[in-house]
C-alpha positions, 0 to 999 in steps of 0.5 A: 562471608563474602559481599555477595553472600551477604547481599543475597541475605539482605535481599531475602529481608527486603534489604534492597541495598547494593553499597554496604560494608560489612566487619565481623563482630567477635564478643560471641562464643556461639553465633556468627555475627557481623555489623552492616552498614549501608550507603546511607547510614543505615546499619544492622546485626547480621547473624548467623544462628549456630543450629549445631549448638540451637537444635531448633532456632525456630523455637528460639525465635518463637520465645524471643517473639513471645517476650519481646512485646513485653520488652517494650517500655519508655526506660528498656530500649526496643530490639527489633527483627527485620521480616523475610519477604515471606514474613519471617524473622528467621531466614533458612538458607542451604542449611543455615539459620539467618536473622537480620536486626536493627542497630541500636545507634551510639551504643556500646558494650563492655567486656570488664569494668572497675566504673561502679555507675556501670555496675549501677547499671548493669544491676538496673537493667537486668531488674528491669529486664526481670520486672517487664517479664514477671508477668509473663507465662513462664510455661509458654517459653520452651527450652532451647538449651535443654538443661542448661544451667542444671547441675546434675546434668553438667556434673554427668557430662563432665564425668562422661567426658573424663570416662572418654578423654585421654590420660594425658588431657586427665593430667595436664587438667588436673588441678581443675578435675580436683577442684570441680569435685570441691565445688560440687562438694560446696554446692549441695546446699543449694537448694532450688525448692522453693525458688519460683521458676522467671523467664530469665536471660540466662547470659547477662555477662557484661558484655551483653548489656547495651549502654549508651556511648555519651552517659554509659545509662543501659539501654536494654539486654542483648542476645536473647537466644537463651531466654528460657525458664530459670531461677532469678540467681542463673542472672544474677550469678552470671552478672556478678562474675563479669561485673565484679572482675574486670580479668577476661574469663581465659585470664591466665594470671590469676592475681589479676582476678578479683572481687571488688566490694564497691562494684558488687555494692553498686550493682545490688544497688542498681537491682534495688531499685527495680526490685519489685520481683524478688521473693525472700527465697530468691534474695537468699539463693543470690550469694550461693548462686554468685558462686554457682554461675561462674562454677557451671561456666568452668565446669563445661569449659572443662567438660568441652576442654576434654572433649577436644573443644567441639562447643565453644571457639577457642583460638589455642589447644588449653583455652577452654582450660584456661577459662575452667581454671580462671572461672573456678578461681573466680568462683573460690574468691566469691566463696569467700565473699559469701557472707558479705554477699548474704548481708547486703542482699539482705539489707538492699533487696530483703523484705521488711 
């Protein structure tokens, strides 16, 4: 992106400012997204919607626009998108999908943590996040990700691109090929029956959590381009596999890759204490779905590996199979916690 591309966007937001620097930010897999700052002190996320990846960002705004009035409280920070000169928070513009927002000052997020008053928080705020939202018509949210966290679905993926790759990706994936047949294997005993269908976030790693800077409180949930209909283990799932392990999701050392107890502790702690939401039947698909979360991310790394990495950004040829290889792991460590997971759901989120 160049300065007078980007002046030309900010204009068409009613952006009228000629002095601004902009950095590009990079924790994003899909969407382009960069910091502006203007001469006086203003400062705003531009971003560009990856439409290859979002089909319909039209759709994807008309679910954000749908929720974010319910998003509003005096303890959940408020997101706001800046209107086109037409009216509009989305902007097309030769083919490309543009949305200006206000900058929540003195903020910050995080990719890992070993701090369990983040881990609080963390918990906190995905509760609140499901406690402003349990109200709203879940039948009105449409699907920008069509099938997204449904097992069936990545399983056949996956087994298409395995039918089309090449022998030589097959054996230098190998290891991870063997192991998401385990994990489907594990997996059939989750059972969504009788789960109640929420508007969830559907990506709550860490790093989308805002936090104050000063006191590290979360202020509120970002990148909401993924709110769709779900089951409340889709965020708690996604949540645990970030907050739990502090190794970054390619991390090839797999001794550095853990589950920490105390931090799993003070996010269910965190969950409890705007646990006004949660039925018996979704308590008890949590340590199944701590499992389930970091499993689907590494079968579709995996899936994308084979299928010469056309979804995800990678910065090197294997690092799609490194995340697979690293998640998996992930999800073989929360395995063995199942148990664990099971009692102190139960003690801090169960019904008496």
């Amino acid at each position: 992106m160049t300065h007078q591309s980007i002046l030309h966007i900010l204009l068409e937001f009613n952006l009228n400012t000629s002095k601004f620097e902009f950095t590009t930010l990079n924790s994003g897999l899909i969407n382009d997204t960069y910091l502006v700052s203007g001469d006086t002190g203003q400062q705003y996320i531009l971003q560009k919607i990856n439409h290859k990846v979002f089909k319909n960002p039209e759709v994807l705004m008309n679910n954000i626009n749908y929720t974010l009035p319910s998003l509003s409280a005096n303890d959940y920070a408020q997101i706001t998108f800046l209107s086109t000169t037409d009216g509009q928070n989305c902007l097309k513009k030769d083919d490309e999908f543009w949305r200006i927002m206000t900058f929540i000052p003195n903020s910050t997020t995080y990719d890992t943590t070993t701090d369990t008053d983040i881990a609080f928080e963390a918990g906190r705020i995905i509760g609140r996040f499901h406690d402003l939202l349990k109200t709203v018509d879940v039948e009105i949210i449409e699907d920008t990700l069509p099938k997204f966290h449904n097992l069936a679905y990545r399983t056949q993926e996956f087994k298409e691109a395995l039918k089309k790759t090449t022998p030589e990706k097959k054996e230098i994936a190998h290891n991870a090929i063997e192991q998401a047949h385990h994990f489907l294997k594990e997996l059939e005993q989750l059972n969504n029956e009788n789960l109640p269908f929420r508007v969830c976030h559907n990506d709550t790693k860490l790093n989308n959590i805002l936090f104050t800077k000063a006191t590290q409180k979360a202020l509120c949930l970002i990148d909401l381009d993924t709110i769709m209909k779900g089951y409340f283990f889709y965020d708690f799932g996604d949540a645990i596999r970030t907050v739990v392990n502090n190794a970054p999701e390619d991390e090839q050392n797999h001794d550095l890759i853990h589950f920490d107890e105390h931090l799993f502790k003070a996010f269910v702690d965190g969950l409890a204490s705007n646990n006004t939401f949660l039925s018996s039947a979704d308590i008890s698909s949590l340590p199944l779905g701590a499992v389930f979360m970091p499993f689907i991310h590494g079968l579709r790394a995996l899936t994308d590996y084979l299928n010469n990495n056309k979804y995800y950004k990678v910065t090197y040829e294997n690092q799609n199979l490194d995340r697979c290889l690293s998640l998996f792991n992930f999800a073989e460590k929360a395995l063995a916690k199942k148990d664990f997971m099971a009692s102190y759901t139960q003690q801090k989120l169960g019904r008496l």
